[in-house]
N, CA, C and O atoms as a GROMACS GRO file, in nm:
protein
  492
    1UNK      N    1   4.766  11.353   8.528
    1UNK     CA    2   4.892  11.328   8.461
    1UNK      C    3   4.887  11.191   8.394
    1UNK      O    4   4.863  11.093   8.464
    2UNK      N    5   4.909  11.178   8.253
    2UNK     CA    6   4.945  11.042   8.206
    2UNK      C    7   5.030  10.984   8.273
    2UNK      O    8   5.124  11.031   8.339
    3UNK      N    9   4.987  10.844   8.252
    3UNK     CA   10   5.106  10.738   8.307
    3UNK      C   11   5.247  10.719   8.229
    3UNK      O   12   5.263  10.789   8.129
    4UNK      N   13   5.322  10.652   8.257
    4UNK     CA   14   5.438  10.580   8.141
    4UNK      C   15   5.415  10.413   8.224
    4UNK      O   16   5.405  10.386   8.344
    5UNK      N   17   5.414  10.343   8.127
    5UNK     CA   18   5.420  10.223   8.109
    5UNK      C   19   5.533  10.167   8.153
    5UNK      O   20   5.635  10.232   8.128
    6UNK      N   21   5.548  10.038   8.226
    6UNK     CA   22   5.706   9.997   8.248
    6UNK      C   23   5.644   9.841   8.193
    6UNK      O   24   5.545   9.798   8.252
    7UNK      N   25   5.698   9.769   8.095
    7UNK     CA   26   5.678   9.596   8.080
    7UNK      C   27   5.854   9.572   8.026
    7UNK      O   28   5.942   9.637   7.969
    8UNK      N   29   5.835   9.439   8.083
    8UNK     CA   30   5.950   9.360   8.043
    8UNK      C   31   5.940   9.229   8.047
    8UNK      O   32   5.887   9.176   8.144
    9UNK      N   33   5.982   9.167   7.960
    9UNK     CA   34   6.002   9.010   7.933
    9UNK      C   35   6.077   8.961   8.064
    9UNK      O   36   6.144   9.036   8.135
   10UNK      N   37   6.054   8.809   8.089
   10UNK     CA   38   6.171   8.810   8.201
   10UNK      C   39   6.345   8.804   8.184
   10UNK      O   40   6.435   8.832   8.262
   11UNK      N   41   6.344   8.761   8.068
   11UNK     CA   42   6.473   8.770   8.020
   11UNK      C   43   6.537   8.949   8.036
   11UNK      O   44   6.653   8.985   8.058
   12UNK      N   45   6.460   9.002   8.024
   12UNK     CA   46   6.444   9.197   8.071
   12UNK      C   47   6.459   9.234   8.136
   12UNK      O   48   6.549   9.317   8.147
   13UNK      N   49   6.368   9.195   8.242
   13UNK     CA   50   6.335   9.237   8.356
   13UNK      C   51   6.500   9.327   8.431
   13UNK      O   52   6.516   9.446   8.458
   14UNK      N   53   6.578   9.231   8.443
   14UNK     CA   54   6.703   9.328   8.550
   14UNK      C   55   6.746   9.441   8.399
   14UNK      O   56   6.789   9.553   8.428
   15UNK      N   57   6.738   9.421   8.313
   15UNK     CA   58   6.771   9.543   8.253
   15UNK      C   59   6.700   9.683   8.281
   15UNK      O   60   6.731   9.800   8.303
   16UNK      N   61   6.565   9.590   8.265
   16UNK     CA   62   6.460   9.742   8.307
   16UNK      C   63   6.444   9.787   8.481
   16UNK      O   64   6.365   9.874   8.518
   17UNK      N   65   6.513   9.727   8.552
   17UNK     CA   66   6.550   9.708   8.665
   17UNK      C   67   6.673   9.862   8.670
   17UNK      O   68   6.656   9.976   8.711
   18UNK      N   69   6.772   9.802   8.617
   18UNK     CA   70   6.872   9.921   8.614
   18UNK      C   71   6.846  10.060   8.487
   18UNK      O   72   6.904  10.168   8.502
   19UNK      N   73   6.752  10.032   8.370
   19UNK     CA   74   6.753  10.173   8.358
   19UNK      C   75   6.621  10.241   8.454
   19UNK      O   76   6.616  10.360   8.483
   20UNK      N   77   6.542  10.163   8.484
   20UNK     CA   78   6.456  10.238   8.623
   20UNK      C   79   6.528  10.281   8.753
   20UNK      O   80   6.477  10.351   8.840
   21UNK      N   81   6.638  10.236   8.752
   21UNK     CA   82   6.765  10.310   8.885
   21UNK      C   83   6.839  10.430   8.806
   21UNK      O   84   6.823  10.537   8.865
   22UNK      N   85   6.892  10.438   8.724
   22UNK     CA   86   6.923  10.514   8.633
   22UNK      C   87   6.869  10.658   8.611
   22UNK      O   88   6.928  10.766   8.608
   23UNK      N   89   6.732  10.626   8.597
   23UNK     CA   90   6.643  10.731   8.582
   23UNK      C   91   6.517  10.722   8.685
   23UNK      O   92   6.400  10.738   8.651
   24UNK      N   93   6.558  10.693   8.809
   24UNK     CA   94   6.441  10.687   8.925
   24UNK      C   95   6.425  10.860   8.959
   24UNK      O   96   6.322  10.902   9.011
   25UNK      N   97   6.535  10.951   8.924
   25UNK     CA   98   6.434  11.109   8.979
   25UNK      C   99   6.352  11.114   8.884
   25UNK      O  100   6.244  11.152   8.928
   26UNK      N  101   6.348  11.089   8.751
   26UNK     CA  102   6.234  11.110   8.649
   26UNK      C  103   6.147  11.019   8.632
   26UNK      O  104   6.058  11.027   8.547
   27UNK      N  105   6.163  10.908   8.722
   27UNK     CA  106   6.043  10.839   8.671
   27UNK      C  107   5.943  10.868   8.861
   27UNK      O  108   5.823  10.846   8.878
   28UNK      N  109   6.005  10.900   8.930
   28UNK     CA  110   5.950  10.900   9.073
   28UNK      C  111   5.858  11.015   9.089
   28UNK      O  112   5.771  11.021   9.176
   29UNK      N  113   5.886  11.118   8.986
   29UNK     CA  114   5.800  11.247   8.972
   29UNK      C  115   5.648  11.187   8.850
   29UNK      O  116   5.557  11.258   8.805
   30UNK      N  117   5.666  11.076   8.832
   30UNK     CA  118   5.521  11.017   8.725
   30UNK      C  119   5.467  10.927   8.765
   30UNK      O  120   5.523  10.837   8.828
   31UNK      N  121   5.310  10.934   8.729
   31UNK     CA  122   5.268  10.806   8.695
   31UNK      C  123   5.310  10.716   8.649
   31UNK      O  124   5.368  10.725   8.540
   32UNK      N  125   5.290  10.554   8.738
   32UNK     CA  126   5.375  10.441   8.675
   32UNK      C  127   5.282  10.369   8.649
   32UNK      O  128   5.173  10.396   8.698
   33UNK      N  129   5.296  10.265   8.569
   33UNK     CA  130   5.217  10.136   8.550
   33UNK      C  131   5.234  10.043   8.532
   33UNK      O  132   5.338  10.072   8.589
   34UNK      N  133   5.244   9.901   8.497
   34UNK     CA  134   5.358   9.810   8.466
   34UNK      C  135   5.270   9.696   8.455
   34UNK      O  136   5.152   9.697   8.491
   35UNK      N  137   5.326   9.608   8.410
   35UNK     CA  138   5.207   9.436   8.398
   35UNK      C  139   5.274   9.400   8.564
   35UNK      O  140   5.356   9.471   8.621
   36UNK      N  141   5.224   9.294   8.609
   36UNK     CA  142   5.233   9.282   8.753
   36UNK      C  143   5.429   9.219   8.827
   36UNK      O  144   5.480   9.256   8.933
   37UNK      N  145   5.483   9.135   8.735
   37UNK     CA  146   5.589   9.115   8.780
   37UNK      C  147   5.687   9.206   8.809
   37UNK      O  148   5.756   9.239   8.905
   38UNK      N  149   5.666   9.246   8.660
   38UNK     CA  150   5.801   9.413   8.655
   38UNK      C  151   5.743   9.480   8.753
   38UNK      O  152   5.815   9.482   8.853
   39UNK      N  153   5.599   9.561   8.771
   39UNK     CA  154   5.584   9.626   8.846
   39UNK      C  155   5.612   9.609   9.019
   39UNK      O  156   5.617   9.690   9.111
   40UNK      N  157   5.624   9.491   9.012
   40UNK     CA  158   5.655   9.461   9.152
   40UNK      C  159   5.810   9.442   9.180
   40UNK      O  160   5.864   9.471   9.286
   41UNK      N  161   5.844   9.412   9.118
   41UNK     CA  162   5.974   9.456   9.119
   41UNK      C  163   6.070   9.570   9.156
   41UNK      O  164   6.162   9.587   9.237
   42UNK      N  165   5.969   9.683   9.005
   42UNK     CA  166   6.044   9.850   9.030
   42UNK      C  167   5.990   9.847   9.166
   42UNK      O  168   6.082   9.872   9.245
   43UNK      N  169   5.892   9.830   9.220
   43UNK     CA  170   5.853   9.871   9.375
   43UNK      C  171   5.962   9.815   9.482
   43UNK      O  172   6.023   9.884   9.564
   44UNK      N  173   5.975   9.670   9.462
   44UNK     CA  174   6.050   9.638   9.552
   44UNK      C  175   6.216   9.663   9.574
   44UNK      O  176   6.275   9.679   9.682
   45UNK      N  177   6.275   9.661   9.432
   45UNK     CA  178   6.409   9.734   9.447
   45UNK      C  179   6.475   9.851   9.479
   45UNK      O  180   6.578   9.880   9.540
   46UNK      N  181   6.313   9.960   9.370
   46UNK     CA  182   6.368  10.072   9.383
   46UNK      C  183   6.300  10.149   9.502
   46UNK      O  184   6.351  10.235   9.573
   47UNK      N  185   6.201  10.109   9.506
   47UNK     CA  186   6.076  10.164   9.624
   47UNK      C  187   5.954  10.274   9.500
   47UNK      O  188   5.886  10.371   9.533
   48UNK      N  189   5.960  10.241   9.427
   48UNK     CA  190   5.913  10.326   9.284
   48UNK      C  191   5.743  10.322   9.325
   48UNK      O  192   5.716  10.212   9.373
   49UNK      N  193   5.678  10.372   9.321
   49UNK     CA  194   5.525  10.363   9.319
   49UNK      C  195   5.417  10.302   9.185
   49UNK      O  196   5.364  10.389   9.117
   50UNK      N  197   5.401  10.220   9.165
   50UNK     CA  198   5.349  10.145   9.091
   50UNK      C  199   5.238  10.083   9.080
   50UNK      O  200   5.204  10.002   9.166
   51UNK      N  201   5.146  10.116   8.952
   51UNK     CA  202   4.993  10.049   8.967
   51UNK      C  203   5.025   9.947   8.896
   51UNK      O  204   5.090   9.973   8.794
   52UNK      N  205   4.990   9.793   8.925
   52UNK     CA  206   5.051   9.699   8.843
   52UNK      C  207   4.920   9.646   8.842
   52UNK      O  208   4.845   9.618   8.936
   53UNK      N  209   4.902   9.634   8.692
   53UNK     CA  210   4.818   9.508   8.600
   53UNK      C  211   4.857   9.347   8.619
   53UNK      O  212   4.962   9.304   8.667
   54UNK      N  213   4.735   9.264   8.567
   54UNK     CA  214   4.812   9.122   8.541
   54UNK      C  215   4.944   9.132   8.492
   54UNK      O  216   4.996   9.236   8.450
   55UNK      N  217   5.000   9.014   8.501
   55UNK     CA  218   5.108   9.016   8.448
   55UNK      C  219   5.053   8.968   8.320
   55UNK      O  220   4.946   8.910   8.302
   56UNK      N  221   5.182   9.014   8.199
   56UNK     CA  222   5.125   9.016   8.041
   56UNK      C  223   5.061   8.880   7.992
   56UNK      O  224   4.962   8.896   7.920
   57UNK      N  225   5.101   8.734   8.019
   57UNK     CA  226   5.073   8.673   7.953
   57UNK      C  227   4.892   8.600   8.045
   57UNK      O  228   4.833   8.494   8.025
   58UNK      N  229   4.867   8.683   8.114
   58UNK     CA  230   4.707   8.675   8.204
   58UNK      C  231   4.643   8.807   8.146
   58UNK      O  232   4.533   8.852   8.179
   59UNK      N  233   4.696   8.841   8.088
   59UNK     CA  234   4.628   8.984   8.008
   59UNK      C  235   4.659   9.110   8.011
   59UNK      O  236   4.611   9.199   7.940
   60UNK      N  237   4.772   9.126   8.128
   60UNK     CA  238   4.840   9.294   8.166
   60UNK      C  239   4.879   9.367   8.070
   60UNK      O  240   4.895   9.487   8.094
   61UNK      N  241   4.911   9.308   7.908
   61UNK     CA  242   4.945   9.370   7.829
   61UNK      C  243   4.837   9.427   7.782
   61UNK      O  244   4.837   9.549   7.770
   62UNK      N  245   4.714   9.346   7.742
   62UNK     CA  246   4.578   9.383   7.769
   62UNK      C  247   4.504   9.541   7.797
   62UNK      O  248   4.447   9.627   7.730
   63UNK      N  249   4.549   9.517   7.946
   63UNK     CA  250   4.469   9.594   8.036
   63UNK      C  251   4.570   9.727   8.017
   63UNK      O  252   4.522   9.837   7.992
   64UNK      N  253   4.706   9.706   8.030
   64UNK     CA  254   4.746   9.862   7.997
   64UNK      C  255   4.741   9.894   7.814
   64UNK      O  256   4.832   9.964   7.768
   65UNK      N  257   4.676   9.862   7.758
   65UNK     CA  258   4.645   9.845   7.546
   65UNK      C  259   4.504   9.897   7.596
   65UNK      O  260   4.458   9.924   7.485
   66UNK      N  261   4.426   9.923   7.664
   66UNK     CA  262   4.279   9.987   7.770
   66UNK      C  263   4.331  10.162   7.775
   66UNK      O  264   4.294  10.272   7.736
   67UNK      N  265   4.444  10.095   7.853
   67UNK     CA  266   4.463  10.274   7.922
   67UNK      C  267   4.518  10.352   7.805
   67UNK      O  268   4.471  10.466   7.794
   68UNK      N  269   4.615  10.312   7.707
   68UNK     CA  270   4.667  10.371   7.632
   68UNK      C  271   4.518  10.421   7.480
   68UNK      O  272   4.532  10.521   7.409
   69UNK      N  273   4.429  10.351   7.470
   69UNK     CA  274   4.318  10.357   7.382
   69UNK      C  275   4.228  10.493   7.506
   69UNK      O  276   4.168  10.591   7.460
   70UNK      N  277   4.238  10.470   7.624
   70UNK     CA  278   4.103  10.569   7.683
   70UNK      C  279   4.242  10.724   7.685
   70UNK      O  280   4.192  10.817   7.748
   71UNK      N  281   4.354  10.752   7.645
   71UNK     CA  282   4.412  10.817   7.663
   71UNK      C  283   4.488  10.867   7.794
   71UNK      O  284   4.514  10.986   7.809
   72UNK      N  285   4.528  10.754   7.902
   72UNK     CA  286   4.542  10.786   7.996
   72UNK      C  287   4.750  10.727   7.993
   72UNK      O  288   4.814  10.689   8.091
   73UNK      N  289   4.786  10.736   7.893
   73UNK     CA  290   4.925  10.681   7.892
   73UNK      C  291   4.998  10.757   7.824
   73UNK      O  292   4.960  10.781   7.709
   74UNK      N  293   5.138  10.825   7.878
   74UNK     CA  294   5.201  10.949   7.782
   74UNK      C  295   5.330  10.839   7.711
   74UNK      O  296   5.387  10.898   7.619
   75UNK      N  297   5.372  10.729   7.730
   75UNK     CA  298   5.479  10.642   7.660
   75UNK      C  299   5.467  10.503   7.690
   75UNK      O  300   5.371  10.459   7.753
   76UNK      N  301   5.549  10.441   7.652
   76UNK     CA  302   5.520  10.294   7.701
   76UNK      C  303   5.677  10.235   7.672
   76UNK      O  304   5.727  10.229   7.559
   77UNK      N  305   5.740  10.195   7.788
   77UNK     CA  306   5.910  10.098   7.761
   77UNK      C  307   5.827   9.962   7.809
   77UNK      O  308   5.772   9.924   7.912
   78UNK      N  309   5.849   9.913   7.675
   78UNK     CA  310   5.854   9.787   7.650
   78UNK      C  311   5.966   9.638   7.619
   78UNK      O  312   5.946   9.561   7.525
   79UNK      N  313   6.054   9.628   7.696
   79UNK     CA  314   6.158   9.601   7.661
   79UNK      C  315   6.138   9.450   7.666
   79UNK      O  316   6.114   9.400   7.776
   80UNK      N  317   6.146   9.376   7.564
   80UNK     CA  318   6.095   9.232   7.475
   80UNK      C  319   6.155   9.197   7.429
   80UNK      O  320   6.209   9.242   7.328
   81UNK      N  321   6.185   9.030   7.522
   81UNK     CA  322   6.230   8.967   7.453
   81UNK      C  323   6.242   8.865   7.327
   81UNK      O  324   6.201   8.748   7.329
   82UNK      N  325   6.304   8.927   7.219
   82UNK     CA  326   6.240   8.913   7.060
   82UNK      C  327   6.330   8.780   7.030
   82UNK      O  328   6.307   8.733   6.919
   83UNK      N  329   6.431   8.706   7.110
   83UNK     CA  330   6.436   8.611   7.061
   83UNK      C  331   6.406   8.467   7.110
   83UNK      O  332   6.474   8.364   7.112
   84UNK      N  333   6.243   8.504   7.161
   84UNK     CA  334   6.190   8.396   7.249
   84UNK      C  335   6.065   8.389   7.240
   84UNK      O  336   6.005   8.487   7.286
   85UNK      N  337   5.995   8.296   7.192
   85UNK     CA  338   5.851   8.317   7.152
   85UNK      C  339   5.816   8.295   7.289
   85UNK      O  340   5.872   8.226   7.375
   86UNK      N  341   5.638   8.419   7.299
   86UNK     CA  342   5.604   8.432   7.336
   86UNK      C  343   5.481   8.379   7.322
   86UNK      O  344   5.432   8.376   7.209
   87UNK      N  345   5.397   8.321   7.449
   87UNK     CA  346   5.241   8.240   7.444
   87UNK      C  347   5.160   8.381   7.411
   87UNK      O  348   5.070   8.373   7.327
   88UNK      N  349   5.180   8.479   7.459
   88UNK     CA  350   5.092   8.615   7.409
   88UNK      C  351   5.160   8.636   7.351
   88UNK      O  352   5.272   8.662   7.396
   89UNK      N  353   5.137   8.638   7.231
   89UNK     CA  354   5.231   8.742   7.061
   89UNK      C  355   5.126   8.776   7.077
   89UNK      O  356   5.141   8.851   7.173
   90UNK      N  357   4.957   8.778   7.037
   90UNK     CA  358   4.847   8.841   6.950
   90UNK      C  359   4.874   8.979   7.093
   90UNK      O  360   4.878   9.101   7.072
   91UNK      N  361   4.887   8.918   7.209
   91UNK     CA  362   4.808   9.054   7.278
   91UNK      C  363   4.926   9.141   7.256
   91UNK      O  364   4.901   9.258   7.226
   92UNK      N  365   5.082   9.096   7.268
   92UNK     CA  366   5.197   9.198   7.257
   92UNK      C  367   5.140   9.297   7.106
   92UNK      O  368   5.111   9.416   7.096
   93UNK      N  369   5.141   9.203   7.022
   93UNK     CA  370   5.117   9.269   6.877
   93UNK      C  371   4.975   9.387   6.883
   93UNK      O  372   4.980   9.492   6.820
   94UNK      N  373   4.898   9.362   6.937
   94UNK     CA  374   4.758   9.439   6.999
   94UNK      C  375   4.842   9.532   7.067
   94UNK      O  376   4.856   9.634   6.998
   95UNK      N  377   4.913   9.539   7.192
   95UNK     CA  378   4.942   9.672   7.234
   95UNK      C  379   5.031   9.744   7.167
   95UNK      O  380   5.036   9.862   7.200
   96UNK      N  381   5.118   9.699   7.064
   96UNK     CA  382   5.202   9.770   6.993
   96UNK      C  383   5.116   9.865   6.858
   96UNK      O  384   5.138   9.973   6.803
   97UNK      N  385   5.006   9.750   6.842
   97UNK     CA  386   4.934   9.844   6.719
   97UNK      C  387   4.891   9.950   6.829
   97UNK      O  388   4.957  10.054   6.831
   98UNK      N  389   4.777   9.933   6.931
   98UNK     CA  390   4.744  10.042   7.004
   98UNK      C  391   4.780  10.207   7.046
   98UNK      O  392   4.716  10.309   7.068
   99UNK      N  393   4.957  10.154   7.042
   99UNK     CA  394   5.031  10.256   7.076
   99UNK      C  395   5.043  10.342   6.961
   99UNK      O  396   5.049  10.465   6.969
  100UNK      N  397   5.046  10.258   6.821
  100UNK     CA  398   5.033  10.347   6.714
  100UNK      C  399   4.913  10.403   6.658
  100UNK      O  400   4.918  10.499   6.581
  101UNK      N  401   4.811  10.352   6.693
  101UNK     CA  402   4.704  10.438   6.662
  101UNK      C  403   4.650  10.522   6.738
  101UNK      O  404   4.580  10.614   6.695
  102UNK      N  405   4.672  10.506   6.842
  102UNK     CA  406   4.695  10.617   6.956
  102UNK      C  407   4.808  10.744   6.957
  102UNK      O  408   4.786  10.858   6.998
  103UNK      N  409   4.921  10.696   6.905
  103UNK     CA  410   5.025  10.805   6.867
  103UNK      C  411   5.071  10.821   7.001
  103UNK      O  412   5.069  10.934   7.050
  104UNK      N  413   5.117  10.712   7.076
  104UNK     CA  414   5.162  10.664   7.195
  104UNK      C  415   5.300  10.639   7.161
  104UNK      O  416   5.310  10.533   7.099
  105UNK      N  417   5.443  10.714   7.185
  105UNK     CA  418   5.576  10.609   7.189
  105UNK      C  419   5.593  10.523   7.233
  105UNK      O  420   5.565  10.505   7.351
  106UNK      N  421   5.649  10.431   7.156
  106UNK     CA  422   5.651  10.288   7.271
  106UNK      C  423   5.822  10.293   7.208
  106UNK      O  424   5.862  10.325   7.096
  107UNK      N  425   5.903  10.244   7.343
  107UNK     CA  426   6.081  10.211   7.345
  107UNK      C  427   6.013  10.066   7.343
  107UNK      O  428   5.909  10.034   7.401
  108UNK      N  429   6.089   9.992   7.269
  108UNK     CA  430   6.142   9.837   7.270
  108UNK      C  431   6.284   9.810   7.291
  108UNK      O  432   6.331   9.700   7.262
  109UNK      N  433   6.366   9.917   7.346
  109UNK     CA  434   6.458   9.824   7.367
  109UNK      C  435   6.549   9.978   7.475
  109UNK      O  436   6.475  10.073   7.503
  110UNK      N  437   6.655   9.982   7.509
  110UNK     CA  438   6.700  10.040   7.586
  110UNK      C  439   6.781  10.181   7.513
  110UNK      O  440   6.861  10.254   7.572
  111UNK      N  441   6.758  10.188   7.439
  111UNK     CA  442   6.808  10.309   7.350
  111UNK      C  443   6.732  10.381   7.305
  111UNK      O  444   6.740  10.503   7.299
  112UNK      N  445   6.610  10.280   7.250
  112UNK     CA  446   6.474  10.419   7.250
  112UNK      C  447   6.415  10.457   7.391
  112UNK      O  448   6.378  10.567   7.430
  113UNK      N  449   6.417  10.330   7.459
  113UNK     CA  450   6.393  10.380   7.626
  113UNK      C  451   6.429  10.535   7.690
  113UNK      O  452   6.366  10.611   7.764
  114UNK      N  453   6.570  10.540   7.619
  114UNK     CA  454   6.652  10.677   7.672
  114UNK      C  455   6.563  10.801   7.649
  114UNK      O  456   6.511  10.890   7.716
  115UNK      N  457   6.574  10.744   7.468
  115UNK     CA  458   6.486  10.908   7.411
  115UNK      C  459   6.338  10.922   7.462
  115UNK      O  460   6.302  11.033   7.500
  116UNK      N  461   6.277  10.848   7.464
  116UNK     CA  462   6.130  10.852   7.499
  116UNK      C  463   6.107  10.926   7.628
  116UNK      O  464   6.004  10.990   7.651
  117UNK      N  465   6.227  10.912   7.726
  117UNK     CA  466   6.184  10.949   7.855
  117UNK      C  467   6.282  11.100   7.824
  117UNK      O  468   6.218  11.204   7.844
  118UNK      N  469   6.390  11.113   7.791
  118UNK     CA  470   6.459  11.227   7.726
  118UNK      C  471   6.305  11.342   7.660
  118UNK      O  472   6.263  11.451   7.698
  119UNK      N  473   6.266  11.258   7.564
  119UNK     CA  474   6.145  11.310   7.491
  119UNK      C  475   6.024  11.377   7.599
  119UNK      O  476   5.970  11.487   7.580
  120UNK      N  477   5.990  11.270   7.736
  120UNK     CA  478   5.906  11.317   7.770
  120UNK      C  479   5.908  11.438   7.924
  120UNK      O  480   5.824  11.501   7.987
  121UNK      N  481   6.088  11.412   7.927
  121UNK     CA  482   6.152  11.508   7.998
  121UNK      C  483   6.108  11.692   7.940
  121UNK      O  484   6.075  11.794   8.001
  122UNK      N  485   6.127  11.662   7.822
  122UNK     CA  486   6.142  11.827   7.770
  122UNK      C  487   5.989  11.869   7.718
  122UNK      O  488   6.000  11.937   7.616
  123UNK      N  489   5.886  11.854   7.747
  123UNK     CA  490   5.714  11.879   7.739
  123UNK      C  491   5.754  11.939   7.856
  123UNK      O  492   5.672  11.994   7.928
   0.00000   0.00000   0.00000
C-alpha cells in the first residue's frame, strides 16, 4: 500500500494535529509517513502509527522527495508555512517539483488537505 505523507511547518503543526483527529478512521487504515517532529506528534496525540524521517530542515523533506520518486507515496499534506522563510526552501521546492513529476497530489494547505484524502477515499 502507498504511503500518504503528513509534514508541517511548526507554525502548522496543531493544525495538522486536528485535521489528523478529524480524519484519524481514514488515515489509521494507511500508511503514514511524516518528517520527524509532525510525525511524532500524530503518534503521540493521536496514537496514529507513523514512519518518521528527519525532520525537514536535516533533510526529511529529502528523504520522503526518495519515496515519492521510487513510487512508494499515494499523496502528500504539506501544510507550510508561506509566510516565514524557510532555511530549506531548495529542498521544500525539490519535493514539491517531485510530487509533480511524479503525478503525486500534494495539499498545501487545509482545504486541499480535505480533497486529496476525499480523493484518495473513493479509489
Amino acid at each position: 500500500m502507498k504511503a500518504i505523507a503528513l509534514i508541517a511547518h511548526d507554525r502548522c503543526k496543531q493544525d495538522m494535529i486536528a485535521f489528523a483527529r478529524v480524519h484519524a478512521h481514514a488515515l489509521r487504515g494507511r500508511a503514514l509517513i511524516a518528517t520527524r517532529t509532525t510525525g511524532t506528534l500524530l503518534e503521540r496525540e493521536l496514537g496514529l502509527e507513523v514512519e518518521c524521517y528527519l525532520s525537514g530542515p536535516e533533510g526529511g523533506d529529502l528523504q520522503i522527495g526518495a519515496q515519492i520518486a521510487e513510487g512508494h507515496v499515494a499523496a502528500v499534506v504539506f501544510l507550510r508555512d508561506v509566510l516565514t522563510a524557510q532555511p530549506h526552501e531548495p529542498d521544500i521546492s525539490a519535493l514539491l517539483r517531485v510530487c509533480d513529476v511524479h503525478n503525486v497530489p500534494v495539499a498545501t494547505n487545509l482545504a486541499t488537505a480535505e480533497i486529496v484524502l476525499a480523493g484518495l477515499a473513493s479509489r
